[in-house]
N, C-alpha and C positions, 0 to 999 in steps of 0.2 A: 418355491425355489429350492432346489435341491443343496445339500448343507453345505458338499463340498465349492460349491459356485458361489453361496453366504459366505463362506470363511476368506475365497479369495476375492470379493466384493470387498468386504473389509480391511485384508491386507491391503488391496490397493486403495484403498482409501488413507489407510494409515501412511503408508509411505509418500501419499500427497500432501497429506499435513505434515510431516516435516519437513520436505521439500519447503510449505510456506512459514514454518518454524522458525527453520535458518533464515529466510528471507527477511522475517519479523526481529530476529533478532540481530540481523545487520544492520536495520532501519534506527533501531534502540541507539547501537556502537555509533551509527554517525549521526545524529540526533544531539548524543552527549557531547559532541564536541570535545572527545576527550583528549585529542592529539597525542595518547599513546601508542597509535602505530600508523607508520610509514605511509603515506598514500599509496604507494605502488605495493605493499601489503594487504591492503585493505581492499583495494580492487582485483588483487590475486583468488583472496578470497569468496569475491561474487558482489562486494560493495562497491554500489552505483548501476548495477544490474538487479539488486534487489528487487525493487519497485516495479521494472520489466516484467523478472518471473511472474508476480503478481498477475500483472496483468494476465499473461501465456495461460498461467495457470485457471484464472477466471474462465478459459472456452473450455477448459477440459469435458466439460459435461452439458455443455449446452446442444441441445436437439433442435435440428434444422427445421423439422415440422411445429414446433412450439417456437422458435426464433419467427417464421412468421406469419406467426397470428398474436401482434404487438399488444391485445389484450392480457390473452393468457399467458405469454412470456413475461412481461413486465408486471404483473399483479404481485409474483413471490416477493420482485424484487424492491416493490414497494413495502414488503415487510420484512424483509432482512437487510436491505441498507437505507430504504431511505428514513423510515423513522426511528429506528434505531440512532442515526446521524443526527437528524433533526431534531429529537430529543436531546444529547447530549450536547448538541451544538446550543440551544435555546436554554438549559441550564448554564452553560460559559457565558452567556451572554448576561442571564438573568443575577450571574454572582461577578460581572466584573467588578462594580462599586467593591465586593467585600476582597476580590482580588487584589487590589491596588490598598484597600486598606493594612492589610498582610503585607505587605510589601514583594508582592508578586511580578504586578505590573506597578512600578517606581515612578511618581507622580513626577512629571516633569521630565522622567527621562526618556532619549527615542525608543518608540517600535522596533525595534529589527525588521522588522520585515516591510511595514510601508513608509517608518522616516517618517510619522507623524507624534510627538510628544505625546505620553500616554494621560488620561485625563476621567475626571469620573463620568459618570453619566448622567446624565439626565431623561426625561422622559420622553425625549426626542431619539434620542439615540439609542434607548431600550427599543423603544416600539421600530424602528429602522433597523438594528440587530436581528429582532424577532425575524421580523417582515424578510430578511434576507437569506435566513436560515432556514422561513417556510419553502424558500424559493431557489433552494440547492445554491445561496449566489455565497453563503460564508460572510464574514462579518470584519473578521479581521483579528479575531479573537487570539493573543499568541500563543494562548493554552494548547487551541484546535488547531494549530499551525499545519497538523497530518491530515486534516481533514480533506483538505484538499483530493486525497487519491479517494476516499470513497464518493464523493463528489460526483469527481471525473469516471470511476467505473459506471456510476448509474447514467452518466450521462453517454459515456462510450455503448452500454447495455443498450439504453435505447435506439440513438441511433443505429447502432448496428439491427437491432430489430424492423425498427424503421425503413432502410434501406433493403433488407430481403423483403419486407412485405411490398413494397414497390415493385422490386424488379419481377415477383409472382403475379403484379399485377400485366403488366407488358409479356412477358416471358413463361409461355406454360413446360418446356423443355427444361427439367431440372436440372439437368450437367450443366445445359447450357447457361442455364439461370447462375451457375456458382458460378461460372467461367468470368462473366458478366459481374458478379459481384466481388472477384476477386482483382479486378480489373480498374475497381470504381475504387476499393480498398488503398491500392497499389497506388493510382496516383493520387490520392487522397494522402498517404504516407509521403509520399514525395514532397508534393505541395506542402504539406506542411514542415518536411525538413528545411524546404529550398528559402520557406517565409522566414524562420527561426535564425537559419544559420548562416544564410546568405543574403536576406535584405534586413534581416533587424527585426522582424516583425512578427510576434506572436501577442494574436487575439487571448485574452486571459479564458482559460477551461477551453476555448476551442480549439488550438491547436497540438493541446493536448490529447482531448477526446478522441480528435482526429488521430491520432499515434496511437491511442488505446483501443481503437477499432480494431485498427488490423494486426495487434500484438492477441488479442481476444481471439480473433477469427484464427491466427496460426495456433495457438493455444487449441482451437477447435480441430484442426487438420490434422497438427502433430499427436493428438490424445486417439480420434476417433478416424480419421479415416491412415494417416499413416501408424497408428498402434505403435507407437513406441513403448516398448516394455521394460528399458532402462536397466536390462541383465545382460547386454552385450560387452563384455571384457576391450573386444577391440577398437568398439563405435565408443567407450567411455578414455581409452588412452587417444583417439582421433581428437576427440571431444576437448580434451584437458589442451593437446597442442595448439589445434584451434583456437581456445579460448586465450592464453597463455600470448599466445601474437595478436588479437584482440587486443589485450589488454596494454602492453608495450607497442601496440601501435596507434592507443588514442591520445589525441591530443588534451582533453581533459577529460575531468572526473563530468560522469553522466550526473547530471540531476533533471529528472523527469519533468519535477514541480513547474520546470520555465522551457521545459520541452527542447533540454540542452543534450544532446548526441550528436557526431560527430558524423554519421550519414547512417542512410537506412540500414547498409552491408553491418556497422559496428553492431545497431540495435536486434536486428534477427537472428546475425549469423552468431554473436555474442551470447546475445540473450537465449538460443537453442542449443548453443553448446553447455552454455553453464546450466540450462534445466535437466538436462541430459548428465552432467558430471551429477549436480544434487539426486537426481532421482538413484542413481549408479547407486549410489553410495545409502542414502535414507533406507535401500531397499533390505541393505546389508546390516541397517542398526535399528529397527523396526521392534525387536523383541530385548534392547536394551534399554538403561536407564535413559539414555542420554536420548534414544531416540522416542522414548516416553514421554520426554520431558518436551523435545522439539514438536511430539505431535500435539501436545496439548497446548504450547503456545501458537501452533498454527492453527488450532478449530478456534482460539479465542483473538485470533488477529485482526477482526474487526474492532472489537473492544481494544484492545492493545494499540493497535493505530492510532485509536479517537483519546485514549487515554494517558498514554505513558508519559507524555509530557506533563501531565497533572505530577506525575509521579516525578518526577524530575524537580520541579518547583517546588514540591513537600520536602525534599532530599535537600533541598538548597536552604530552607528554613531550618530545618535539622540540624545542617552543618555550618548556621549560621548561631543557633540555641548554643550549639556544642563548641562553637568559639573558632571553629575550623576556618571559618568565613568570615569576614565581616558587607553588609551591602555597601555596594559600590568596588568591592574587587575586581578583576578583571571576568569577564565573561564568555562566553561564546554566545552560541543562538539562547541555548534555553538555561545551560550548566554554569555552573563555576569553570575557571580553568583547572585541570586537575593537577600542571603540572609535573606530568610523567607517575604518578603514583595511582600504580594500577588498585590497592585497595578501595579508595573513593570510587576510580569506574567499575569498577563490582559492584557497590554499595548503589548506585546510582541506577547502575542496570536491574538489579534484583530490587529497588522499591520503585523501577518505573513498569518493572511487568509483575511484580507482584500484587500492588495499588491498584492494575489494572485489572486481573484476575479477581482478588479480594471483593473488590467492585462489583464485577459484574454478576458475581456466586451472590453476594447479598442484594442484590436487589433482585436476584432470580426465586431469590427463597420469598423474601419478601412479596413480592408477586405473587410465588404459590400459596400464599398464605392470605392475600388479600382476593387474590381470584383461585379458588381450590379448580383443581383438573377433575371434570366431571366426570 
Protein backbone atom coordinates (compact mmCIF):
# COMPACT_ATOMS: atom_id res chain seq x y z
CA UNK A 1 0.00 0.00 0.00
CA UNK A 2 1.51 2.99 -1.00
CA UNK A 3 2.57 5.47 2.24
CA UNK A 4 0.63 8.31 1.27
CA UNK A 5 -2.85 5.98 1.26
CA UNK A 6 -1.24 4.41 4.94
CA UNK A 7 -1.11 7.76 6.42
CA UNK A 8 -4.66 8.78 5.28
CA UNK A 9 -5.95 5.08 6.33
CA UNK A 10 -4.79 6.28 9.61
CA UNK A 11 -5.93 9.77 9.81
CA UNK A 12 -9.18 8.54 9.06
CA UNK A 13 -9.19 6.20 11.50
CA UNK A 14 -8.08 8.60 14.08
CA UNK A 15 -10.76 11.09 13.45
CA UNK A 16 -13.35 7.86 13.91
CA UNK A 17 -12.09 7.31 17.17
CA UNK A 18 -12.74 10.48 18.54
CA UNK A 19 -15.93 10.83 16.98
CA UNK A 20 -16.56 7.60 19.33
CA UNK A 21 -14.46 9.25 22.17
CA UNK A 22 -16.78 12.09 22.61
CA UNK A 23 -19.70 9.67 22.39
CA UNK A 24 -17.93 7.52 25.23
CA UNK A 25 -17.43 10.20 27.18
CA UNK A 26 -21.08 11.69 27.08
CA UNK A 27 -22.09 8.13 28.13
CA UNK A 28 -19.72 8.60 31.45
CA UNK A 29 -21.40 12.53 31.93
CA UNK A 30 -24.86 10.97 32.11
CA UNK A 31 -24.10 7.73 33.63
CA UNK A 32 -22.78 9.89 36.81
CA UNK A 33 -25.94 11.34 37.41
CA UNK A 34 -24.26 14.33 38.02
CA UNK A 35 -27.06 17.05 37.50
CA UNK A 36 -24.62 19.70 36.85
CA UNK A 37 -25.72 20.67 33.56
CA UNK A 38 -29.06 21.68 32.12
CA UNK A 39 -30.93 18.90 30.07
CA UNK A 40 -31.32 20.95 27.13
CA UNK A 41 -27.29 21.43 27.55
CA UNK A 42 -26.58 18.24 27.56
CA UNK A 43 -28.55 17.14 24.61
CA UNK A 44 -27.07 20.49 22.66
CA UNK A 45 -24.15 18.77 23.02
CA UNK A 46 -24.78 15.16 21.40
CA UNK A 47 -26.12 13.58 24.93
CA UNK A 48 -28.86 10.95 24.18
CA UNK A 49 -27.68 10.59 20.71
CA UNK A 50 -24.50 9.26 21.91
CA UNK A 51 -25.36 5.66 21.96
CA UNK A 52 -26.93 6.34 18.27
CA UNK A 53 -23.50 7.35 17.00
CA UNK A 54 -22.31 4.18 18.34
CA UNK A 55 -24.25 2.41 16.71
CA UNK A 56 -23.87 4.65 12.78
CA UNK A 57 -20.57 4.41 13.58
CA UNK A 58 -20.43 0.41 13.99
CA UNK A 59 -21.35 -0.03 9.72
CA UNK A 60 -18.62 2.32 8.85
CA UNK A 61 -16.41 -0.64 7.72
CA UNK A 62 -18.52 -3.42 7.27
CA UNK A 63 -18.25 -5.16 3.80
CA UNK A 64 -21.24 -6.29 1.93
CA UNK A 65 -19.41 -9.46 0.60
CA UNK A 66 -18.32 -10.63 4.09
CA UNK A 67 -21.87 -9.29 5.73
CA UNK A 68 -23.21 -12.33 3.88
CA UNK A 69 -21.45 -15.13 4.50
CA UNK A 70 -22.89 -15.13 8.39
CA UNK A 71 -19.71 -17.55 9.17
CA UNK A 72 -17.02 -15.42 8.28
CA UNK A 73 -18.64 -12.00 9.23
CA UNK A 74 -19.53 -13.09 12.69
CA UNK A 75 -16.37 -15.20 13.68
CA UNK A 76 -14.22 -11.67 14.51
CA UNK A 77 -16.99 -10.53 16.16
CA UNK A 78 -17.08 -13.51 18.41
CA UNK A 79 -13.82 -12.32 19.51
CA UNK A 80 -14.02 -8.78 19.88
CA UNK A 81 -17.22 -8.48 21.68
CA UNK A 82 -18.61 -11.37 22.49
CA UNK A 83 -16.18 -12.86 24.92
CA UNK A 84 -14.52 -10.09 25.82
CA UNK A 85 -18.37 -9.18 27.42
CA UNK A 86 -18.93 -12.45 28.56
CA UNK A 87 -15.73 -12.62 30.43
CA UNK A 88 -16.36 -9.45 32.22
CA UNK A 89 -19.75 -10.03 32.53
CA UNK A 90 -19.22 -13.78 34.40
CA UNK A 91 -16.40 -12.06 36.76
CA UNK A 92 -19.57 -9.42 38.05
CA UNK A 93 -21.44 -12.07 38.48
CA UNK A 94 -18.70 -14.36 40.03
CA UNK A 95 -17.76 -11.27 42.69
CA UNK A 96 -21.36 -10.12 43.46
CA UNK A 97 -21.23 -11.76 47.12
CA UNK A 98 -17.88 -9.60 47.58
CA UNK A 99 -19.92 -6.61 45.91
CA UNK A 100 -22.48 -6.38 48.45
CA UNK A 101 -20.10 -7.16 51.03
CA UNK A 102 -18.19 -3.69 50.19
CA UNK A 103 -21.18 -2.12 50.31
CA UNK A 104 -21.58 -1.84 46.60
CA UNK A 105 -24.80 -3.39 46.09
CA UNK A 106 -26.54 -2.35 49.83
CA UNK A 107 -28.13 -5.55 51.36
CA UNK A 108 -31.75 -4.93 51.54
CA UNK A 109 -31.78 -2.13 49.39
CA UNK A 110 -33.70 -1.81 45.77
CA UNK A 111 -31.95 -2.38 42.40
CA UNK A 112 -32.46 0.54 40.48
CA UNK A 113 -32.91 -0.91 37.68
CA UNK A 114 -35.34 -4.13 38.10
CA UNK A 115 -36.98 -3.04 41.89
CA UNK A 116 -35.79 -6.30 43.30
CA UNK A 117 -34.03 -6.03 46.97
CA UNK A 118 -30.37 -6.69 46.43
CA UNK A 119 -29.27 -10.08 48.15
CA UNK A 120 -26.34 -12.50 48.29
CA UNK A 121 -26.08 -15.41 46.24
CA UNK A 122 -26.24 -18.57 46.36
CA UNK A 123 -25.26 -21.35 44.26
CA UNK A 124 -28.34 -21.15 42.34
CA UNK A 125 -28.21 -17.85 41.30
CA UNK A 126 -24.23 -18.01 40.49
CA UNK A 127 -24.83 -20.86 38.16
CA UNK A 128 -28.14 -18.93 36.66
CA UNK A 129 -25.90 -15.59 36.37
CA UNK A 130 -23.11 -17.62 34.61
CA UNK A 131 -25.77 -19.56 32.38
CA UNK A 132 -27.16 -15.93 31.27
CA UNK A 133 -24.02 -14.29 30.59
CA UNK A 134 -22.92 -17.35 28.33
CA UNK A 135 -26.03 -16.65 26.56
CA UNK A 136 -25.75 -12.83 25.68
CA UNK A 137 -29.16 -12.62 28.14
CA UNK A 138 -27.11 -10.33 31.19
CA UNK A 139 -27.95 -11.02 34.69
CA UNK A 140 -28.81 -7.99 36.12
CA UNK A 141 -25.60 -7.29 37.48
CA UNK A 142 -25.79 -3.03 38.23
CA UNK A 143 -22.05 -2.95 37.93
CA UNK A 144 -22.66 -4.16 33.96
CA UNK A 145 -25.73 -1.86 33.92
CA UNK A 146 -23.86 -0.68 30.01
CA UNK A 147 -23.61 -3.83 28.99
CA UNK A 148 -26.50 -3.93 27.54
CA UNK A 149 -25.33 -1.93 24.31
CA UNK A 150 -22.59 -4.40 23.46
CA UNK A 151 -25.16 -7.11 23.83
CA UNK A 152 -27.47 -5.43 21.52
CA UNK A 153 -24.52 -4.72 18.81
CA UNK A 154 -23.69 -8.44 18.48
CA UNK A 155 -27.11 -9.26 18.37
CA UNK A 156 -27.88 -6.26 15.83
CA UNK A 157 -24.40 -7.65 13.87
CA UNK A 158 -26.10 -10.85 13.47
CA UNK A 159 -29.13 -10.31 12.46
CA UNK A 160 -28.32 -7.97 10.16
CA UNK A 161 -25.86 -10.53 8.58
CA UNK A 162 -28.53 -12.94 8.96
CA UNK A 163 -30.89 -11.10 6.95
CA UNK A 164 -28.49 -10.37 3.74
CA UNK A 165 -27.45 -13.79 3.71
CA UNK A 166 -31.27 -14.71 3.10
CA UNK A 167 -32.12 -12.11 0.85
CA UNK A 168 -28.72 -13.54 -1.41
CA UNK A 169 -30.55 -16.58 -1.06
CA UNK A 170 -33.96 -15.57 -3.01
CA UNK A 171 -32.25 -12.58 -4.71
CA UNK A 172 -29.15 -12.85 -7.23
CA UNK A 173 -29.52 -9.07 -8.52
CA UNK A 174 -27.33 -7.10 -5.90
CA UNK A 175 -28.91 -3.38 -6.20
CA UNK A 176 -31.74 -5.22 -6.19
CA UNK A 177 -30.89 -7.28 -3.20
CA UNK A 178 -29.92 -3.87 -1.07
CA UNK A 179 -33.16 -2.26 -2.34
CA UNK A 180 -34.98 -5.31 -0.73
CA UNK A 181 -32.99 -5.14 2.44
CA UNK A 182 -33.39 -1.69 2.91
CA UNK A 183 -36.98 -2.13 2.69
CA UNK A 184 -37.00 -5.08 5.34
CA UNK A 185 -34.71 -2.53 7.67
CA UNK A 186 -37.16 0.47 7.17
CA UNK A 187 -40.14 -1.31 8.23
CA UNK A 188 -38.39 -3.32 10.84
CA UNK A 189 -37.50 0.44 12.23
CA UNK A 190 -40.81 1.36 12.13
CA UNK A 191 -42.45 -1.42 13.68
CA UNK A 192 -40.48 -1.14 16.28
CA UNK A 193 -40.91 2.58 17.08
CA UNK A 194 -44.71 2.18 16.48
CA UNK A 195 -44.54 -1.10 19.36
CA UNK A 196 -42.26 1.28 21.94
CA UNK A 197 -43.95 4.46 21.65
CA UNK A 198 -47.38 4.01 20.56
CA UNK A 199 -48.80 0.60 22.08
CA UNK A 200 -46.32 0.31 25.15
CA UNK A 201 -44.57 -2.46 23.94
CA UNK A 202 -40.90 -3.34 23.76
CA UNK A 203 -39.66 -7.10 23.77
CA UNK A 204 -36.41 -6.62 25.96
CA UNK A 205 -33.01 -6.66 23.40
CA UNK A 206 -35.37 -7.15 20.51
CA UNK A 207 -36.81 -4.05 19.84
CA UNK A 208 -33.73 -2.60 20.33
CA UNK A 209 -31.64 -4.84 18.08
CA UNK A 210 -34.29 -4.12 15.70
CA UNK A 211 -33.30 -0.09 15.95
CA UNK A 212 -29.67 -1.03 15.80
CA UNK A 213 -29.93 -2.81 12.50
CA UNK A 214 -30.83 -0.16 10.53
CA UNK A 215 -28.76 2.59 12.52
CA UNK A 216 -25.66 0.01 11.46
CA UNK A 217 -26.81 -0.53 7.90
CA UNK A 218 -26.94 3.71 7.54
CA UNK A 219 -23.70 3.82 9.36
CA UNK A 220 -22.78 1.50 6.29
CA UNK A 221 -24.16 3.80 3.46
CA UNK A 222 -23.37 7.08 4.99
CA UNK A 223 -19.31 5.81 5.39
CA UNK A 224 -19.05 3.73 2.10
CA UNK A 225 -21.35 4.19 -0.48
CA UNK A 226 -22.35 7.95 0.32
CA UNK A 227 -18.37 8.83 1.40
CA UNK A 228 -18.92 11.42 3.74
CA UNK A 229 -15.73 13.03 4.37
CA UNK A 230 -16.84 15.40 7.03
CA UNK A 231 -14.55 18.60 5.67
CA UNK A 232 -17.60 20.27 4.20
CA UNK A 233 -17.86 23.85 5.95
CA UNK A 234 -21.41 24.26 4.69
CA UNK A 235 -22.99 20.50 5.14
CA UNK A 236 -21.37 20.93 8.90
CA UNK A 237 -23.27 24.72 9.54
CA UNK A 238 -26.65 22.59 7.68
CA UNK A 239 -25.74 20.01 10.14
CA UNK A 240 -25.54 22.01 13.45
CA UNK A 241 -29.20 23.84 12.39
CA UNK A 242 -30.58 20.65 11.86
CA UNK A 243 -29.50 19.24 14.66
CA UNK A 244 -30.10 22.35 17.01
CA UNK A 245 -34.24 21.94 15.94
CA UNK A 246 -33.91 18.18 16.57
CA UNK A 247 -33.08 18.85 19.76
CA UNK A 248 -35.81 21.58 20.80
CA UNK A 249 -38.17 19.75 19.05
CA UNK A 250 -38.00 16.46 21.10
CA UNK A 251 -40.31 15.61 23.45
CA UNK A 252 -37.78 13.69 25.76
CA UNK A 253 -34.35 12.82 26.46
CA UNK A 254 -33.56 9.66 24.05
CA UNK A 255 -32.54 6.69 26.00
CA UNK A 256 -31.82 3.82 23.63
CA UNK A 257 -31.50 1.03 26.56
CA UNK A 258 -35.73 0.90 26.53
CA UNK A 259 -35.75 1.94 22.87
CA UNK A 260 -37.16 5.47 23.77
CA UNK A 261 -37.05 7.97 20.70
CA UNK A 262 -39.51 10.03 19.67
CA UNK A 263 -39.89 8.73 15.90
CA UNK A 264 -37.56 7.48 13.34
CA UNK A 265 -37.11 11.36 11.54
CA UNK A 266 -35.66 12.40 15.31
CA UNK A 267 -33.37 9.09 15.41
CA UNK A 268 -31.66 9.23 11.68
CA UNK A 269 -32.04 12.60 10.77
CA UNK A 270 -30.64 13.61 14.40
CA UNK A 271 -28.35 11.06 14.77
CA UNK A 272 -26.64 11.94 11.04
CA UNK A 273 -26.41 15.31 11.58
CA UNK A 274 -24.67 15.18 14.92
CA UNK A 275 -22.17 12.34 13.24
CA UNK A 276 -21.49 14.85 10.72
CA UNK A 277 -21.01 18.06 13.31
CA UNK A 278 -18.52 15.40 15.40
CA UNK A 279 -16.63 14.23 12.55
CA UNK A 280 -16.45 18.19 11.07
CA UNK A 281 -14.91 19.02 14.00
CA UNK A 282 -12.66 15.53 15.42
CA UNK A 283 -11.16 15.98 11.83
CA UNK A 284 -9.91 19.64 12.84
CA UNK A 285 -8.31 18.22 16.57
CA UNK A 286 -6.77 14.93 15.43
CA UNK A 287 -3.15 16.27 15.99
CA UNK A 288 -4.04 17.85 19.34
CA UNK A 289 -3.98 16.97 22.99
CA UNK A 290 -7.49 16.89 23.33
CA UNK A 291 -8.04 14.98 20.23
CA UNK A 292 -5.37 12.44 21.51
CA UNK A 293 -6.85 12.05 24.39
CA UNK A 294 -10.61 11.47 22.79
CA UNK A 295 -8.92 8.99 20.28
CA UNK A 296 -7.60 6.91 22.77
CA UNK A 297 -10.89 6.69 24.80
CA UNK A 298 -12.70 5.67 21.70
CA UNK A 299 -10.26 2.59 20.52
CA UNK A 300 -10.84 1.54 24.46
CA UNK A 301 -14.70 2.13 24.49
CA UNK A 302 -15.46 -1.25 24.66
CA UNK A 303 -13.70 -1.62 27.80
CA UNK A 304 -14.91 1.74 29.06
CA UNK A 305 -18.50 0.82 28.39
CA UNK A 306 -18.31 -2.61 30.25
CA UNK A 307 -16.25 -0.83 33.03
CA UNK A 308 -16.71 2.61 34.06
CA UNK A 309 -19.33 2.01 36.34
CA UNK A 310 -16.94 -0.28 38.37
CA UNK A 311 -15.10 2.94 38.41
CA UNK A 312 -17.86 4.89 39.59
CA UNK A 313 -18.55 2.61 42.78
CA UNK A 314 -14.74 2.62 43.64
CA UNK A 315 -15.13 6.54 43.66
CA UNK A 316 -18.19 6.31 45.85
CA UNK A 317 -16.17 4.08 48.45
CA UNK A 318 -13.39 6.71 48.13
CA UNK A 319 -15.68 9.49 48.92
CA UNK A 320 -17.20 7.58 51.47
CA UNK A 321 -13.39 6.53 53.27
CA UNK A 322 -12.78 10.37 52.90
CA UNK A 323 -15.98 11.30 54.90
CA UNK A 324 -17.31 13.06 51.68
CA UNK A 325 -20.22 10.61 51.76
CA UNK A 326 -21.81 8.61 54.10
CA UNK A 327 -24.06 5.29 52.66
CA UNK A 328 -27.23 5.78 52.44
CA UNK A 329 -27.08 9.63 50.99
CA UNK A 330 -28.93 10.35 48.36
CA UNK A 331 -28.20 8.71 45.01
CA UNK A 332 -28.72 8.48 41.47
CA UNK A 333 -28.39 5.30 39.15
CA UNK A 334 -24.66 4.42 40.08
CA UNK A 335 -23.18 8.01 41.91
CA UNK A 336 -23.61 10.03 44.90
CA UNK A 337 -25.58 13.17 44.11
CA UNK A 338 -22.93 15.61 43.54
CA UNK A 339 -24.83 18.57 44.31
CA UNK A 340 -23.64 21.07 41.65
CA UNK A 341 -20.05 20.68 42.52
CA UNK A 342 -18.34 20.13 39.41
CA UNK A 343 -14.89 18.93 41.18
CA UNK A 344 -16.56 15.46 42.49
CA UNK A 345 -17.84 15.14 38.54
CA UNK A 346 -14.28 15.33 37.53
CA UNK A 347 -13.01 13.16 40.06
CA UNK A 348 -15.82 10.64 39.15
CA UNK A 349 -15.19 10.83 35.40
CA UNK A 350 -11.45 10.53 35.52
CA UNK A 351 -11.48 7.26 37.88
CA UNK A 352 -14.36 5.91 35.92
CA UNK A 353 -12.24 5.97 32.57
CA UNK A 354 -9.16 5.84 34.01
CA UNK A 355 -10.04 2.31 36.18
CA UNK A 356 -11.24 1.30 32.89
CA UNK A 357 -8.07 1.93 30.95
CA UNK A 358 -5.70 0.85 33.94
CA UNK A 359 -7.69 -2.27 33.65
CA UNK A 360 -7.57 -3.29 30.56
CA UNK A 361 -3.51 -2.18 29.97
CA UNK A 362 -2.94 -4.73 32.84
CA UNK A 363 -4.47 -7.52 32.10
CA UNK A 364 -3.19 -7.00 28.53
CA UNK A 365 0.43 -7.19 29.71
CA UNK A 366 -0.60 -9.74 31.89
CA UNK A 367 -1.64 -11.87 29.10
CA UNK A 368 1.56 -11.10 27.19
CA UNK A 369 3.30 -12.50 29.78
CA UNK A 370 1.31 -15.58 30.49
CA UNK A 371 0.86 -16.31 26.54
CA UNK A 372 4.12 -14.66 24.88
CA UNK A 373 3.32 -13.40 21.09
CA UNK A 374 5.00 -15.99 19.01
Amino acid sequence: MPRRMMAHQEKRQEYVDIIKGWAMLLIVVFHSSSGLFPQMFYSLIGGGMDVVIFFIVAGFFIKSERMVNPKSFLQPKLKTLYIPATVIYVCAVLLHNVFVDIGWYPLGEIHPGNGQPFHYYDVKDFALGVLKALCCAGSGELAMGAMWFLYTLLYAMTGLSLLAWTTKKFVDDEKQREKILIIILLTGLIASCVLTQIIGLTINRVNVSITAMALIYLGKKIYQDYQWTFDNTFYFIISCLIFVSVVFLQKEHITMARNKYQDILQLCVGGGTLLYIWGYIAKRIVSTWVGKLLALIGRESLYIMALHIVGFFICNSLMEILGVYQQGDPKGMYTYQMRGNILLFICYTLIAIGFSLVTINLFRRLKSIIIPNR
